[in-house]
C-alpha positions, 0 to 999 in steps of 0.5 A: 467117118462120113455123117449120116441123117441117120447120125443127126437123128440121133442127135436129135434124140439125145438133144436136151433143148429140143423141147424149146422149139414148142416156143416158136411159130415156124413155117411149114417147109421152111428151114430158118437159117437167118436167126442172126438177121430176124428171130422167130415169133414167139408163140407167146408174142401175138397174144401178149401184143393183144393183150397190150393193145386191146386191154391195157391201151384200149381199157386201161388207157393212160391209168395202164402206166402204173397199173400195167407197169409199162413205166418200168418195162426198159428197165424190168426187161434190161433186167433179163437181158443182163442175165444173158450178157455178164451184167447185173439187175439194174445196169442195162435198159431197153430202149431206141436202137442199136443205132441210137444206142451206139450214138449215146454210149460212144458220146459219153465214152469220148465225152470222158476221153476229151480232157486226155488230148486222145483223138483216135477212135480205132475199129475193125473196117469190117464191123457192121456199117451202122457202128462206122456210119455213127463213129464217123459222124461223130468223130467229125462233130466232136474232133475226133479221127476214125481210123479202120484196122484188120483184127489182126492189127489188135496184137502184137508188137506193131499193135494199132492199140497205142496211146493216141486211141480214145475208144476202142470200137468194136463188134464182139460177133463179126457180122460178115465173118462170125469171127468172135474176138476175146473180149477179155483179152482185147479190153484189157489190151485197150485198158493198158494204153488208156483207151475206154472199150465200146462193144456192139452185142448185135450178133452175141446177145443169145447167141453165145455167153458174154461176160461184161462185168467180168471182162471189164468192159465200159460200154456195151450196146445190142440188137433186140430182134435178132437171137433174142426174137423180139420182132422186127425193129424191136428195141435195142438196149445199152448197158455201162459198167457202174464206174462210169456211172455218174461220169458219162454224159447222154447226148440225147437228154429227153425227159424219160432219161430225166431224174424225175421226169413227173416233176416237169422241170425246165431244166434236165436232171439226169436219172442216175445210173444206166437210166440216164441212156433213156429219151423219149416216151418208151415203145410199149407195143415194142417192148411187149413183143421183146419181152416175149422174145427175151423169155424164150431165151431165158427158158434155157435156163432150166436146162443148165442149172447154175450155169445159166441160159447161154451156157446150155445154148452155147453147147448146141450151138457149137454142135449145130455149127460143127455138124454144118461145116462137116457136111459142106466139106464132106458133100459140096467139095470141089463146088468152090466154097470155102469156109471164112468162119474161124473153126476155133469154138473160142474164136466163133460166133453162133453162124456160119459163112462161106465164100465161093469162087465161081471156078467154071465161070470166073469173070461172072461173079462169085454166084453167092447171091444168087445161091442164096437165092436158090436156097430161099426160094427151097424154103432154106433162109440164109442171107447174102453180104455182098463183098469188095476188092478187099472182102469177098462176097459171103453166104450167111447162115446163122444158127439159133439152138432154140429152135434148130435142130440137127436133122434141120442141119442135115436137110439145108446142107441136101438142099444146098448140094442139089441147088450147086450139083444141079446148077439151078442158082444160075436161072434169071429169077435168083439172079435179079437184087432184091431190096434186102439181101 
């Protein structure tokens, strides 16, 4: 049976989150698609940021430290971002970003490792650039080989999971694909042949239920602004499973990561437990933002009773990507799009990407960008990942239950079918780069 608007409606009616939206400011005629990339802002964050700024800063002062309670907040908020990952109080911080995070926890994963004779470090060629950049960086300052495998190359009898790998490296939401890997299953893969597991959470961290404890993992890392809305360039945060806890060693020993860092010793004592992944003078402004962000999330809660946030998002997410991928097939066919997010729930992330093949102009390109660049300029904000010889060019579209709806769903797919029937991706203006894609 062929959907209709008048079927996304009903939806909408029937939707339980839909009073969630009232969070968020939200652009009239704009159809936000790119949560995955950079969250919307909280309603709540420019009044929280002012107060930060024009009364704990511009009155408070230094004395804001302890009567505003800005010492704890990395801790306070990683708190909160544990209810969303599978994680107990006290055992993730707010801090740096993603990219620093992922130095120090996969330092302290080989730094556990070298006495074994390991020298591998294993992770997908398709994981986000960042994570390789780091890995590869520090591989060759510690001793350590990189080696990159397809994730079909995590099972069966030819595994790249042997006895040689140290760490196991890995995204759990594919950025490119969506693609979304059993964490469960591949840590206890990795736990069998000796390897320690490090997770990037980028694109999982309010998007859908992660469970690190559970899953046993070691080290875990994530993204403060994409699906937990904290703003551009928010701070990450970094999480490690208790056992490791008086084993791990931080690469960067500031004085916020100190035992005591008021005491002003010469020599660096590390603060015990996950405190240690902490450096220098926390980000205030920064992490006021997040905090605003982390509480939308959290809202969700109220929707699913014991099951938590993630459980009640995850629900609508899988609805919003459902309905999404049925109405490209059902009204885009023979416009050479294909689908490269898994249609299995368990194997899918909260986005969408698709592939075209450019069948009337082949030796042109596959047009993705410049589609996506139709799409935008119509107020419908996806992104673009651009391919290679072995990847192919992929328009990105993510999926944020807090604030989309199925109507919105219904609306992107009319304006995608019109930028393809029409042609109109083709004009010179979508077809120049822009700095970010």
């Amino acid at each position: 049976m062929t959907t209709t608007l008048a079927d996304c409606r009903a939806l909408d009616a029937q939707d339980p989150l839909r009073a969630l939206r009232d969070q968020f400011t939200l652009p009239e005629g704009v159809l936000y698609l790119d949560g995955n990339s950079l969250g919307v802002l909280p309603k709540a964050a420019p009044a929280r940021i002012a107060e930060v700024v024009t009364k704990e800063w511009g009155e408070g002062l230094i004395r804001s430290w302890n009567t505003a309670s800005w010492f704890d907040l990395p801790q306070r908020l990683g708190d909160k971002v544990a209810r969303l990952i599978g994680a107990a109080p006290g055992e993730v911080v707010c801090t740096d970003s993603t990219s620093v995070n992922l130095y120090k926890v996969l330092f302290a994963a080989l730094s556990q490792q070298k006495a074994s004779g390991r020298k591998l470090v294993v992770s997908e060629r398709s994981n986000f650039p960042t994570d390789l950049y780091i890995a590869e960086s520090l591989c060759r300052e510690r001793g350590f080989t990189l080696k990159l495998i397809d994730a079909s190359e995590l099972q069966g009898p030819n595994s790249a999971l042997t006895d040689e790998v140290a760490v196991l490296m890995l995204t759990h939401v594919n950025y490119r694909t969506g693609a979304m890997h059993d964490m469960k299953a591949v840590t206890a893969a990795a736990h069998a042949v000796g390897a320690l597991t490090v997770w990037d959470l980028a694109h999982s961290a309010g998007a859908v239920p992660v469970a690190l404890n559970d899953s046993n993992a070691d080290y875990a890392i994530g993204c403060g602004y994409k699906y937990l809305n904290g703003g551009p360039g928010a701070p990450a945060f970094a999480w490690v499973n208790t056992k490791h806890a008086g084993q791990f060693e931080q690469p960067l020993s500031g004085w916020w990561g100190h035992a005591a860092p008021f005491e002003f010793t010469p020599h660096y004592r590390p603060a015990p437990g996950v405190g240690r992944y902490l450096c220098g003078t926390q980000p205030v402004i920064a992490l006021a933002g997040l905090e605003c962000g982390l509480d939308t999330v959290l809202a969700a809660e109220a929707f699913n009773g014991t099951g938590g946030a993630m459980a009640a998002l995850r629900t609508k997410s899988l609805a919003l990507t459902d309905l999404f991928i049925r109405l490209i097939e059902e009204r885009c066919a023979g416009q050479g799009l294909s689908l490269v997010t898994p249609r299995d729930h368990a194997l899918r992330g909260s986005q969408v990407c698709l592939s075209r093949q450019n069948l009337e102009e082949p030796q042109s390109g596959s047009g993705a960008y410049a589609i996506v660049q139709a799409l935008i300029a119509r107020g419908v904000i996806g992104d673009y990942r651009a391919g290679d010889s072995q990847m192919p060019d992929i328009l990105r579209f993510g999926f944020t239950p807090l604030y989309l709806g199925f109507e919105d769903v219904w609306n992107a797919v009319e304006h995608f079918v019109q930028v393809l029937e029409t042609g109109e991706w083709r004009r010179a203006e979508f077809n120049r780069k822009n700095a970010v894609t």
